[in-house]
FIPA-561400 format. One record per atom (N, C-alpha, C): residue in three letters; x, y, z. Coordinates in steps of 0.2 Angstrom, whole numbers, plus 5000, padded with zeros to 4 digits. Last residue first. Example, Ala and Ser with C-alpha at 12.3 -4.5 7.8 and 13.67 -1.06 7.14 Angstrom:
<lotors>
SER506449895035;SER506849955036;SER506450005039;ALA506649725039;ALA506249785039;ALA506649845039;
</lotors>
This chain:
<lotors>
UNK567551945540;UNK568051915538;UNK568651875542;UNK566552005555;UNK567052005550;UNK567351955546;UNK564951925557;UNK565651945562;UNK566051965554;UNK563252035562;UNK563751985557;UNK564251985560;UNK562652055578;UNK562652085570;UNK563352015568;UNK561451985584;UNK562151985585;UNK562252025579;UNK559951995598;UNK560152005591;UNK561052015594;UNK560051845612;UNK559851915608;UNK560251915601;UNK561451775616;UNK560851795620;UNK560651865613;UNK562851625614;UNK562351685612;UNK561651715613;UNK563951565623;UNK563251555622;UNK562951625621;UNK565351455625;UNK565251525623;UNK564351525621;UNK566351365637;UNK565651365634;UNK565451445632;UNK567651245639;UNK567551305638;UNK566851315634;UNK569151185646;UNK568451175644;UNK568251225646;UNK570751155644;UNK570351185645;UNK569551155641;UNK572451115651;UNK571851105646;UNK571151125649;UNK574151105648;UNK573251155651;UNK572951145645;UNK575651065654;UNK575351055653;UNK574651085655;UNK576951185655;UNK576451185657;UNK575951145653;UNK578851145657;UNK578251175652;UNK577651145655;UNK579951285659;UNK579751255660;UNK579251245656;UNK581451335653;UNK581451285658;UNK580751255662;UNK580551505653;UNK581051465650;UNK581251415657;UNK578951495648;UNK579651505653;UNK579951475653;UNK578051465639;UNK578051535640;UNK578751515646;UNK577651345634;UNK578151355635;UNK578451405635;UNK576151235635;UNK576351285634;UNK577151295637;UNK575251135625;UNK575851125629;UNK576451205629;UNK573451135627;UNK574151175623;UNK574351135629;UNK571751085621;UNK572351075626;UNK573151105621;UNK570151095624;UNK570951125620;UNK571451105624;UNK568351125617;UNK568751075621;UNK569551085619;UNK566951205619;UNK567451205615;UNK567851125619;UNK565351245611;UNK565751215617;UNK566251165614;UNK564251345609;UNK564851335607;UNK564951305612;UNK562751445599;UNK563151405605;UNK563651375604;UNK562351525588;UNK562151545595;UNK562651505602;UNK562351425577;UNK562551465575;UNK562751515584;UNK562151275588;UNK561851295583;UNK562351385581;UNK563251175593;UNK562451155592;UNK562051195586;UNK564851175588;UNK564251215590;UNK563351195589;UNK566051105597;UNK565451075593;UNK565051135594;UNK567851105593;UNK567251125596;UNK566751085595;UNK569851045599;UNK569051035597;UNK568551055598;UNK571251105597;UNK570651105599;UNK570051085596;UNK573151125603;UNK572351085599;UNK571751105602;UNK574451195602;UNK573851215605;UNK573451175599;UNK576051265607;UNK575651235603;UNK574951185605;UNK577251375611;UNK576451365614;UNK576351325609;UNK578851455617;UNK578151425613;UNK577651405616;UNK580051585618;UNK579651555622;UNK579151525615;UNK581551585617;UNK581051595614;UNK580451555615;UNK583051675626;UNK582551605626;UNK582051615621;UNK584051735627;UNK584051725620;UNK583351675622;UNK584251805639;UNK584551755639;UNK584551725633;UNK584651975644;UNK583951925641;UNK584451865637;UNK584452075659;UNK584852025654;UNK584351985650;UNK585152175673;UNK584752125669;UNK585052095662;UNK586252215680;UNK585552205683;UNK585352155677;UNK586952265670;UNK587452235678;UNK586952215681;UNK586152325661;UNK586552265658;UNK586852225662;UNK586352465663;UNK585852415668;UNK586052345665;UNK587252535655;UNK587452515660;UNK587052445664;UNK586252455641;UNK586652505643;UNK586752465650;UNK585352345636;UNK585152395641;UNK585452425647;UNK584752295622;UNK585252315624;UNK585152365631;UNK584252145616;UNK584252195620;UNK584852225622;UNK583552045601;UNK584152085603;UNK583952135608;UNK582651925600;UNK583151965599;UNK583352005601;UNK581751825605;UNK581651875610;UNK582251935608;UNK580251795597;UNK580951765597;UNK581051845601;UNK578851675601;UNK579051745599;UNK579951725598;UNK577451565593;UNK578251585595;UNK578651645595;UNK576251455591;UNK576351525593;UNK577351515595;UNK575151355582;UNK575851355584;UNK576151425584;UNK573851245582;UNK573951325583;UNK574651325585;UNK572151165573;UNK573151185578;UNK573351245577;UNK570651125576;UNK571051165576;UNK571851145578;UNK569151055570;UNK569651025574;UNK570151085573;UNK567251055572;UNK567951075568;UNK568551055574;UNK565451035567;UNK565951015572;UNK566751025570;UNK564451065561;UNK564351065570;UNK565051075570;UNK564650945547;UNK564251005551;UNK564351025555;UNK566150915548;UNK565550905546;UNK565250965550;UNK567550975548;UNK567450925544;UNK566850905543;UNK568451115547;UNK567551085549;UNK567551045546;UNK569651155553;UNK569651135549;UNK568651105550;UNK570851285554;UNK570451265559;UNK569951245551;UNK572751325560;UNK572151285554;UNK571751275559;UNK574051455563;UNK573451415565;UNK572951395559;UNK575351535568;UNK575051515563;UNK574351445566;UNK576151675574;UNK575651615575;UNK575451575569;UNK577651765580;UNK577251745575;UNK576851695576;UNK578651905584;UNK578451855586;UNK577851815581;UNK580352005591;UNK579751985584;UNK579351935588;UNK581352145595;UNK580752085595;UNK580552045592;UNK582452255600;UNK582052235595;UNK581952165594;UNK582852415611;UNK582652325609;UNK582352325603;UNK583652495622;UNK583452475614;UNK583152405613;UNK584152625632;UNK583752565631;UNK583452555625;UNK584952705645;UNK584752695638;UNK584452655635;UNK584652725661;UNK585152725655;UNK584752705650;UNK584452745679;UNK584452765672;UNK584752785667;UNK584252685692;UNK584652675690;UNK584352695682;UNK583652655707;UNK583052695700;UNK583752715698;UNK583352605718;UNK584052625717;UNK583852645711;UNK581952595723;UNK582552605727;UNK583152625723;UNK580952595713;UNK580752595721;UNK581452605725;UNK581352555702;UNK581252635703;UNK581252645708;UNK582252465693;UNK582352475701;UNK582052535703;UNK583052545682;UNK582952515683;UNK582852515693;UNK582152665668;UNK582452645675;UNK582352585677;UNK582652675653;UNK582652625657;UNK582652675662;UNK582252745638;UNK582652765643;UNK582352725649;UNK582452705619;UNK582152765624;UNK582452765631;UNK581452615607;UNK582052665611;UNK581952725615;UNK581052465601;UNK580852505607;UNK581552555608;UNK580052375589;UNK580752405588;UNK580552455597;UNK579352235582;UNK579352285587;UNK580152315590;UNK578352115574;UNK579052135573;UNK579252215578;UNK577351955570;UNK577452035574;UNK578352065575;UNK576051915559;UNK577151915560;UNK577152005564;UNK574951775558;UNK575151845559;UNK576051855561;UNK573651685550;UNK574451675552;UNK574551755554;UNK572551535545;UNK572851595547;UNK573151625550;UNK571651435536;UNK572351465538;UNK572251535539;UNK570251345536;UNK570251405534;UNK571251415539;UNK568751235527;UNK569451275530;UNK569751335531;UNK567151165528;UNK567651235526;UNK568451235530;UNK565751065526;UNK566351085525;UNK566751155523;UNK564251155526;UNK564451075527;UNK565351055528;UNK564251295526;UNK564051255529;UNK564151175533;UNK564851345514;UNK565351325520;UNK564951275525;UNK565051345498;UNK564351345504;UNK565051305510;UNK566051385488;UNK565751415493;UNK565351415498;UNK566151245482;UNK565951285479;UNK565751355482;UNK566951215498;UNK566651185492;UNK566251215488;UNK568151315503;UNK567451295506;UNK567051255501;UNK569351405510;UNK569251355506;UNK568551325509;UNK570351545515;UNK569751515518;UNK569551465509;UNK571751625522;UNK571351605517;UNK570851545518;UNK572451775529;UNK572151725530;UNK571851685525;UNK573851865536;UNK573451825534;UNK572951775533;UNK574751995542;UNK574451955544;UNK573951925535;UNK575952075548;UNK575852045542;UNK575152015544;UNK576552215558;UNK576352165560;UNK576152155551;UNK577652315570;UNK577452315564;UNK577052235561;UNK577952465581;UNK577552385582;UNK577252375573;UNK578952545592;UNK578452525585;UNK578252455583;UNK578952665604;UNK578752595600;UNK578652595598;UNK580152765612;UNK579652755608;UNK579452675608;UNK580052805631;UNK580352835624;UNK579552815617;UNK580252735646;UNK580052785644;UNK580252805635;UNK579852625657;UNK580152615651;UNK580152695649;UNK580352545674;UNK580052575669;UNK580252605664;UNK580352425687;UNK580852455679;UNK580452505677;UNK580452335700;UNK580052355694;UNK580452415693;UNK581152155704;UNK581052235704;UNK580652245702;UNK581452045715;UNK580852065711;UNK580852135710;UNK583051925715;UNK582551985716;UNK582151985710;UNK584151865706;UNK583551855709;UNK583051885712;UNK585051925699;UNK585251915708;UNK584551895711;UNK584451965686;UNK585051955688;UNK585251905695;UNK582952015694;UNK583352025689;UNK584051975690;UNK581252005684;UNK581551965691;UNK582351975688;UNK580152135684;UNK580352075683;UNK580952035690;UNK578552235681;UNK579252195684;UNK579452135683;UNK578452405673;UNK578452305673;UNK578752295680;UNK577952545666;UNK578252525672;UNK577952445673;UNK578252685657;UNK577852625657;UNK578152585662;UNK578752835656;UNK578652775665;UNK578352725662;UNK577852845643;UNK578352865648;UNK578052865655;UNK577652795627;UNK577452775632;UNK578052815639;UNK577052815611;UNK577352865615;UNK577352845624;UNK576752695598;UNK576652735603;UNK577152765607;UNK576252645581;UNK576652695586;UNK576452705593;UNK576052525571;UNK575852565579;UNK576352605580;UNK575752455555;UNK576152495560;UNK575852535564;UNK575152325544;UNK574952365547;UNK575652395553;UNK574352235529;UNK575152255532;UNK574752325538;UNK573652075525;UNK573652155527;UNK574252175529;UNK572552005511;UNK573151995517;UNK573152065521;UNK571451855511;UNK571751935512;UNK572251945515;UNK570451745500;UNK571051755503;UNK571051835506;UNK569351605495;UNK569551655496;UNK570051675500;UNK568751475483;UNK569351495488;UNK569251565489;UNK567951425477;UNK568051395482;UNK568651395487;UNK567651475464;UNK567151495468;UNK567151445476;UNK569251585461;UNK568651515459;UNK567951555464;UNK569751665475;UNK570151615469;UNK569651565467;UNK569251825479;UNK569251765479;UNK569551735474;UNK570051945491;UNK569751935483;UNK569751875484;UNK571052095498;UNK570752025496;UNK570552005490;UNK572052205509;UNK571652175501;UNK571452085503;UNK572152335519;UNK571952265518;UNK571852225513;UNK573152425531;UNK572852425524;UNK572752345524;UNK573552545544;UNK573452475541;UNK573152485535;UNK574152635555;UNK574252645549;UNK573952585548;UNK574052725571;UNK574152655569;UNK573852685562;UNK574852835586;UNK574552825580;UNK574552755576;UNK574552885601;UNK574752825597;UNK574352815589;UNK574253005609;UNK574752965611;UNK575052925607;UNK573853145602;UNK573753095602;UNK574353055605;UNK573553305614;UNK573753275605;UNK573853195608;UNK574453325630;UNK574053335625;UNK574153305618;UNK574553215644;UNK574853255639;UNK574353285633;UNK574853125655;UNK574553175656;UNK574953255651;UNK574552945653;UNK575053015651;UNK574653065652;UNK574452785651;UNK574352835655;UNK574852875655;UNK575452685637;UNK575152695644;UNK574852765645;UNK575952575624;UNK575852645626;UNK575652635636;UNK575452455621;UNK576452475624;UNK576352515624;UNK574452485633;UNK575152445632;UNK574952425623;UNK573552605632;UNK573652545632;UNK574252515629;UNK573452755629;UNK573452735636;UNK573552675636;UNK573252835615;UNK573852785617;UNK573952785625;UNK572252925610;UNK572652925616;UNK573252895618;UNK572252915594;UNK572252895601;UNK572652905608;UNK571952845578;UNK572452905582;UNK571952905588;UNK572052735563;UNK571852765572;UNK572352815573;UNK571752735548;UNK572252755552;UNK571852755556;UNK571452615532;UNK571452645538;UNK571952675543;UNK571152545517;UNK571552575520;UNK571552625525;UNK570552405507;UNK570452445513;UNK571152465516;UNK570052315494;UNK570552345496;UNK570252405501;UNK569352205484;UNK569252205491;UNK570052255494;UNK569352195467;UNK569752165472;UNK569452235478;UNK568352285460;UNK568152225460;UNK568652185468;UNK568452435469;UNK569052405465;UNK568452315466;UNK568552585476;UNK567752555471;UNK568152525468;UNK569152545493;UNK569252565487;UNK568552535482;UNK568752645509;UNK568552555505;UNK568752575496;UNK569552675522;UNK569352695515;UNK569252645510;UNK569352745538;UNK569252695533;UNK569252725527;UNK569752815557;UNK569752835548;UNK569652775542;UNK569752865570;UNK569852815565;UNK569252825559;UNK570052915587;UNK569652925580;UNK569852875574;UNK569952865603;UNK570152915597;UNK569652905593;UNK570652765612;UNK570052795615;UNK570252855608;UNK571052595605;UNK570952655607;UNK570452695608;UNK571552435610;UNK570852485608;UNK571352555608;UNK572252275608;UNK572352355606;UNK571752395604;UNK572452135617;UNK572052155612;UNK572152245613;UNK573852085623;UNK573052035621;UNK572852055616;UNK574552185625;UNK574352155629;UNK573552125629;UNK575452175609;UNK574952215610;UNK574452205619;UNK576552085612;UNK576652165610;UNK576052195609;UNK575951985619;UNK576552005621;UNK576852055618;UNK574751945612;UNK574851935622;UNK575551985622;UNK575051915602;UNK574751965603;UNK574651995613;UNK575951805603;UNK576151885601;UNK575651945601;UNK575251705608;UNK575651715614;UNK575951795609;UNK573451715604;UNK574151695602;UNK574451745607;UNK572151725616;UNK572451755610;UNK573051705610;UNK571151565620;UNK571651615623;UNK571851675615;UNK570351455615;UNK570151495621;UNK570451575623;UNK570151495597;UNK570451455601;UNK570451495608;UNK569451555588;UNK569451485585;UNK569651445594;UNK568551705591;UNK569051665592;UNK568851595591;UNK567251785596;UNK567251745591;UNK567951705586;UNK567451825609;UNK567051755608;UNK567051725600;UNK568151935607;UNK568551875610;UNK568251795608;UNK568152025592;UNK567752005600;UNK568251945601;UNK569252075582;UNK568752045583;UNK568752035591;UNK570452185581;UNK569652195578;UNK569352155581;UNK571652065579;UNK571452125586;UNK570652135585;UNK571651985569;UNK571351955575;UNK571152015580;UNK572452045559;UNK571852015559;UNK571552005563;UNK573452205561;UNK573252145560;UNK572652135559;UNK572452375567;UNK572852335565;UNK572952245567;UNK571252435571;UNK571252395563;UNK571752375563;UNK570652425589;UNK571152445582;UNK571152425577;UNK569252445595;UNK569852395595;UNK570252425586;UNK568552585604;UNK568552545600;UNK569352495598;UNK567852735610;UNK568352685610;UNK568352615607;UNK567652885597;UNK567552815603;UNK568152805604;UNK567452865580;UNK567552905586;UNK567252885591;UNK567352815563;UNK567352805568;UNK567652855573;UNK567052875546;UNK567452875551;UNK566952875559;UNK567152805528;UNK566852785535;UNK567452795541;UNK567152805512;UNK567352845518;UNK566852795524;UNK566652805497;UNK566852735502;UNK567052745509;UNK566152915493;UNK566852885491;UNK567052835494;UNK565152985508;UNK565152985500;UNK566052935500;UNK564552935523;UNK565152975520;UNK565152945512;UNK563452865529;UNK563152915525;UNK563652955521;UNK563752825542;UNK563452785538;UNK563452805531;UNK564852845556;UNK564552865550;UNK564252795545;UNK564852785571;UNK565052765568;UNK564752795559;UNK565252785590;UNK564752805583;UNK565252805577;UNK565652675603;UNK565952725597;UNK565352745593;UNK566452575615;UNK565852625613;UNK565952685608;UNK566952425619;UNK567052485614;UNK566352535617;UNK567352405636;UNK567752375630;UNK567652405622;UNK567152445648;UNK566952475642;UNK567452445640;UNK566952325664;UNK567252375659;UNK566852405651;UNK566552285679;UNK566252295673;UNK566552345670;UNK566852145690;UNK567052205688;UNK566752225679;UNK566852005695;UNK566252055697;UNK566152125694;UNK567651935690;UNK567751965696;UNK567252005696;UNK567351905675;UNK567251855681;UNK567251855691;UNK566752055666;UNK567251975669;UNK566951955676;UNK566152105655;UNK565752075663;UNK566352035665;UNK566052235646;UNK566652195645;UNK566252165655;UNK564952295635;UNK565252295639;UNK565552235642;UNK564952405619;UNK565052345624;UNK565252325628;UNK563952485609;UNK564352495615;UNK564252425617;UNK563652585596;UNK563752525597;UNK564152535604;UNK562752695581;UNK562952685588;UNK562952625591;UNK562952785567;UNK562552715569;UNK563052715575;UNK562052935556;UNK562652905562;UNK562252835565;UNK561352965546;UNK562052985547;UNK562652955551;UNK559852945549;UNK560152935542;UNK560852935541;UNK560252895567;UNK559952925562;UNK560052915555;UNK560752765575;UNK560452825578;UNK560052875572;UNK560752605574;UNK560652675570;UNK560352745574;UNK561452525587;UNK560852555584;UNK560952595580;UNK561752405600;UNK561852435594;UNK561252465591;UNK562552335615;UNK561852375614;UNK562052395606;UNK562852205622;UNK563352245617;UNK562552265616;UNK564352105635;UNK563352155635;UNK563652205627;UNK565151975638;UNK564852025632;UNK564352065633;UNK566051915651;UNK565351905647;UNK565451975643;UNK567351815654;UNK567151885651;UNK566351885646;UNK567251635665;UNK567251705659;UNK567051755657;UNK567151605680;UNK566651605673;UNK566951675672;UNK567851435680;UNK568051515681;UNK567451545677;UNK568451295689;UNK568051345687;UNK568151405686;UNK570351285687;UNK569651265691;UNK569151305686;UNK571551415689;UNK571251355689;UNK570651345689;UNK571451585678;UNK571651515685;UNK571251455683;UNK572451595665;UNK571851625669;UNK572351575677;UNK573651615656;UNK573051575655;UNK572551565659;UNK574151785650;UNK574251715653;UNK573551665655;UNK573451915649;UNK573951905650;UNK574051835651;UNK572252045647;UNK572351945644;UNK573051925644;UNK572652155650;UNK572052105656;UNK572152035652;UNK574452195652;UNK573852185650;UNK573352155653;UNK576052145648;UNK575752195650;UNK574752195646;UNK577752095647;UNK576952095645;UNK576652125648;UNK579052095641;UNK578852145646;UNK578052135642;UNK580051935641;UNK579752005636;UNK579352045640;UNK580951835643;UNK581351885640;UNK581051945637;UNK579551725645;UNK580351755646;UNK580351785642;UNK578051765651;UNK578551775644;UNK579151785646;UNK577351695666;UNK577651745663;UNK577951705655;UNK576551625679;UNK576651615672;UNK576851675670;UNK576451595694;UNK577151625690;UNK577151625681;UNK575051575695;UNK575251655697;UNK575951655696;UNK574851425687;UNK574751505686;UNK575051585687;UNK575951305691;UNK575351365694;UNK575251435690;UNK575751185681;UNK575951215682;UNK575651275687;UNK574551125674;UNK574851075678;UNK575651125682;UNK572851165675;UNK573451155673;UNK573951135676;UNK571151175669;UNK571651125672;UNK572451125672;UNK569751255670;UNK570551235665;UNK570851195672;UNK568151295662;UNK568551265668;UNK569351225663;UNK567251435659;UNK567751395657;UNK568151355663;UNK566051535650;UNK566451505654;UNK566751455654;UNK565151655642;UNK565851615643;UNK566051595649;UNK563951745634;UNK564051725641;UNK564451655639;UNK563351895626;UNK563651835624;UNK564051805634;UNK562151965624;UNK562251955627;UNK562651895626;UNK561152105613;UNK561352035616;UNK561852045621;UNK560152245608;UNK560452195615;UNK560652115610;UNK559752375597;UNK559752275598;UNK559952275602;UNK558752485604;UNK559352455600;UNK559152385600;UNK557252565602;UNK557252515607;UNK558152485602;UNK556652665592;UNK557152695597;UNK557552655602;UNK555652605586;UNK556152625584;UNK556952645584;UNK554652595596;UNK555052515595;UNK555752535591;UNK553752695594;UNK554252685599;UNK554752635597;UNK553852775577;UNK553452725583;UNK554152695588;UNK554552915570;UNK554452865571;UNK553952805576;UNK553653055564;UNK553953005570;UNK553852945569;UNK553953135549;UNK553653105552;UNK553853035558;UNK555253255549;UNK554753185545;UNK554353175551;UNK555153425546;UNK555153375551;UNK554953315549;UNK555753495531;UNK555153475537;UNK555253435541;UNK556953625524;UNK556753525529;UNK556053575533;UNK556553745512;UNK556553705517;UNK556353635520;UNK557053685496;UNK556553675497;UNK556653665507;UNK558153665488;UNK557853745489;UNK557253755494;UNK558253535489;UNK558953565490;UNK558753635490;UNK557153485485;UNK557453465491;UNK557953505494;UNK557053505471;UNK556653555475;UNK556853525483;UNK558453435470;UNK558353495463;UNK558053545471;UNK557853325469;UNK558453335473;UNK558453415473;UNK556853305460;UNK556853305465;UNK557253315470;UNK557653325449;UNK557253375451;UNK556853365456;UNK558153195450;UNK558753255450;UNK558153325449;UNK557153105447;UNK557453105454;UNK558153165452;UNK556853125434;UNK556153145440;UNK556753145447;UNK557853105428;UNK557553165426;UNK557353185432;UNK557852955431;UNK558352985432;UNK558153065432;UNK556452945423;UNK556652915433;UNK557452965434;UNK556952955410;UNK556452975413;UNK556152975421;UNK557952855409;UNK557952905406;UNK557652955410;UNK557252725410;UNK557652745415;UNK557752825414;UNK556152735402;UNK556152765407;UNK556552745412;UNK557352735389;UNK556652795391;UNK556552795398;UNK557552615391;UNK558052665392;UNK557852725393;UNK556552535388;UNK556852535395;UNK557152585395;UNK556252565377;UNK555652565381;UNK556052585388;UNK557352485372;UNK557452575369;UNK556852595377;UNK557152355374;UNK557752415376;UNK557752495376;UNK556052345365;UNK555952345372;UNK556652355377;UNK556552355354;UNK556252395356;UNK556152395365;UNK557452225353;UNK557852325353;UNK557052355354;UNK556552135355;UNK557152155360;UNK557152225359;UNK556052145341;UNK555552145348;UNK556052155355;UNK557052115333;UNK556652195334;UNK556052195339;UNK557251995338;UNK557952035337;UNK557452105336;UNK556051935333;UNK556351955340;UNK556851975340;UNK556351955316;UNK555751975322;UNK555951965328;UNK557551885314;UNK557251965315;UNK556651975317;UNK556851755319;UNK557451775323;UNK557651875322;UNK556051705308;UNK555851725316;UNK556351765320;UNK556851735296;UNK556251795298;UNK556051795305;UNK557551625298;UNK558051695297;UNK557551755300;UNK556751535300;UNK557151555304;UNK557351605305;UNK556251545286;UNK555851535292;UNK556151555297;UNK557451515278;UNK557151595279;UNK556651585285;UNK557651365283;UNK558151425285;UNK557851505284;UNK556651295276;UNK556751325285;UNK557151355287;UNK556851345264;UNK556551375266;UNK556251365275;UNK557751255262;UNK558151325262;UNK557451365264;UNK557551125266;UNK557951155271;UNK558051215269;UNK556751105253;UNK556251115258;UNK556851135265;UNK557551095244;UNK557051165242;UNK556851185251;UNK558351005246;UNK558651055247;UNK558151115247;UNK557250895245;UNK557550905252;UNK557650975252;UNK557250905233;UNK556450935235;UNK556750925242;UNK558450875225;UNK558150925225;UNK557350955230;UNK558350745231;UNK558750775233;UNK558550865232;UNK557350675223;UNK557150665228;UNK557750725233;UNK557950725208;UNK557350725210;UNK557050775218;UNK559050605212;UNK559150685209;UNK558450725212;UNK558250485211;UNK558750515217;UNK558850595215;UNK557950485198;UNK557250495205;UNK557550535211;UNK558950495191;UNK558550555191;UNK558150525196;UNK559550365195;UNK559850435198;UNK559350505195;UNK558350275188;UNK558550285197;UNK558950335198;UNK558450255175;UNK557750335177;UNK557950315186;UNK559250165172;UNK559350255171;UNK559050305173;UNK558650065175;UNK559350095179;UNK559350165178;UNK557450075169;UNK557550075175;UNK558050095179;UNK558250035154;UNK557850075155;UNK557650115166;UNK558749915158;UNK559149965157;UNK559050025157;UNK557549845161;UNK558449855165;UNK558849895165;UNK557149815147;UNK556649865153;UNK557249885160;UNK557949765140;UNK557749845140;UNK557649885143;UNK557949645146;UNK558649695145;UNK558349745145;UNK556549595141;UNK556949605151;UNK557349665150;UNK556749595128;UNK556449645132;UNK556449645139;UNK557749495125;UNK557749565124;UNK557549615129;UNK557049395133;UNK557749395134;UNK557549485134;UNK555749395123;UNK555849385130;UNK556349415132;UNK556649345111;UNK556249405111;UNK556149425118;
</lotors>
């Protein structure tokens, strides 16, 4: 009887465990559908607490926009009043002062450094002199002149005592559509490197193609034209016009512009650890009597002069990597230019005596490429590998005088800085230069660039 009743109750128990389970499943499900409406409700209620406070904001954007277009409204009917004077200090520009010096050591003499087979011309022509020399100091005054125009001048201190204007230009602030035009003197928009100040170069000297179709660096005394496209990508399209007094142009006693220049610029970032831009750009200039000397045929020193046209067409590039973009601690950066230059027009050869004149063509090229690398803070190592190529002359009958031998002059060029702070810099470089044909000039340099006062930003 016992037996029995155990069984009973066993089997009784078995049965009532999937209804408790059932039971205990049902009072789960009740209880997650009703943290779901919980949910559902919290979630519309802030979903109608955003959209109103949208609406609230669009009201008084709404409302601010109204207020500022009837503002313009009574400004525009409304005679100007004189504003209110500024305080002295407003009219005080910024100054700095950037100061370079440099001692070089070379193992060739300077005063015959020349480019075979190219007609240089310029104040940054070849690698200075020996020894001590103190370098081109920077004087640069800038300011906003008014809500319309902003004002910049610098002056150029070399080491001889001598003081030149290197820019001075106003500059619009205020042209609607991205527009900004410049009038002055000022450094061209063509390529990458022309634009910039000297000091703020990776390495002591320009590349041997900028030395050699632009005489280092290309300003004009004109006007200049920008156009910033409204494009996420970074696109810029400019012209100069100008005087054209600086090689490859020269001194003319003529009216209308001597030199026109075309450029455009795009860029844009890859990630958030790279950025790039490229640019394409063309000079024109009108140069007559431009006048060189060289050494002809028979060994003698003449001087020639050029007279017709120039074209001068250049590529340039650059691309910058930086760890998620903070440069500070580590950054790289390539950079490269391709110069190409067409010349036609009319030789004398020998003007001081036999001034012999004939027809005269040429066509040139030249290129650099350069890495400059920060491995830690302060501190970056550079190379730099310059080369022109002297292509093709053709210089009619004078061809019994002169001649171009095919040589393609190079340069390749190290360098180490340290800058203590944003403000100071002390460089150290050494090139194996081979500007002449048959020779090469071991030069190394030391070099100190030291910033005095307010600087405005540097370009890209």
């Amino acid at each position: 009887m016992f037996i029995r009743k155990t069984l009973a109750l066993a089997v009784l128990g078995l049965s009532f465990t999937p209804l408790a389970a059932q039971a205990a499943d049902n009072a789960d499900l009740q209880q997650i559908r009703k943290d779901i409406e919980q949910l559902r409700q919290s979630y519309e209620a802030r979903i109608r607490e955003l959209e109103a406070r949208l609406a609230q904001t669009d009201s008084k954007a709404a409302a601010a926009q109204q207020s500022a277009a009837s503002t313009a409204e009574k400004l525009a009917t409304t005679p100007a009043t004189p504003p209110n004077l500024p305080s002295a200090n407003a009219f005080n520009p910024e100054i700095s002062l950037v100061l370079s010096g440099t001692y070089a050591n070379l193992s060739k003499d300077p005063g015959s450094w020349k480019m075979s087979n190219f007609v240089p011309s310029g104040d940054e022509i070849g690698p200075g002199k020996r020894s001590f020399s103190l370098g081109e100091s920077e004087l640069g005054l800038r300011s906003n002149i008014d809500q319309y125009f902003y004002g910049q001048a610098t002056l150029a201190i070399s080491g001889e005592n001598e003081i030149g204007v290197e820019e001075a230009f106003v500059q619009t602030t205020a042209l609607p559509k991205g527009l900004q035009a410049k009038a002055g003197r000022f450094f061209s928009g063509i390529g990458y490197m022309n634009s910039q100040h000297a000091h703020t170069w990776d390495f002591v000297d320009a590349p041997l193609a900028n030395q050699a179709f632009l005489g280092g660096q290309y300003s004009q005394d004109g006007a200049q034209l920008k156009w910033v496209a409204p494009l996420s990508t970074f696109l810029e399209l400019g012209m100069d016009v100008g005087a054209g007094e600086r090689f490859p142009g020269n001194t003319r006693n003529k009216n209308g512009a001597g030199s026109t220049a075309l450029f455009a610029h795009t860029g844009g970032d890859i990630g958030t650890s790279q950025s790039w831009q490229v640019g394409a750009s063309w000079l024109r200039a009108a140069p007559r009597e431009r006048s060189y000397d060289t050494t002809d045929l028979a060994g003698s020193e003449v001087s020639n002069s050029f007279s017709g046209r120039s074209q001068l067409y250049v590529i340039d590039g650059v691309w910058k990597w930086a760890p998620n973009g903070n440069a500070e601690r580590i950054n790289l950066k390539l950079q490269g230019e391709y110069f190409r230059r067409r010349e036609t027009g009319e030789l004398a050869y020998d003007t001081a005596a036999q001034n012999l004149s004939d027809s005269y063509r040429s066509a040139q090229a030249g290129w650099y490429m350069q890495s400059v690398f920060q491995f830690m803070p302060r501190w970056r190592v550079g190379a730099r590998f310059d080369q022109l190529d002297s292509g093709t002359v053709d210089y009619a009958s004078n061809g019994d005088f002169l001649a171009n031998t095919g040589y393609k002059p190079k340069r390749s060029s190290l360098m180490l800085d340290w800058s203590p702070s944003e403000f100071s810099r002390i460089r150290l470089q050494y090139a194996k230069d081979q500007a002449r044909e048959g020779v090469k000039d071991d030069q190394f340099f030391l070099q100190y660039q030291m910033s005095l006062g307010a600087h405005g930003a540097h370009s890209y």
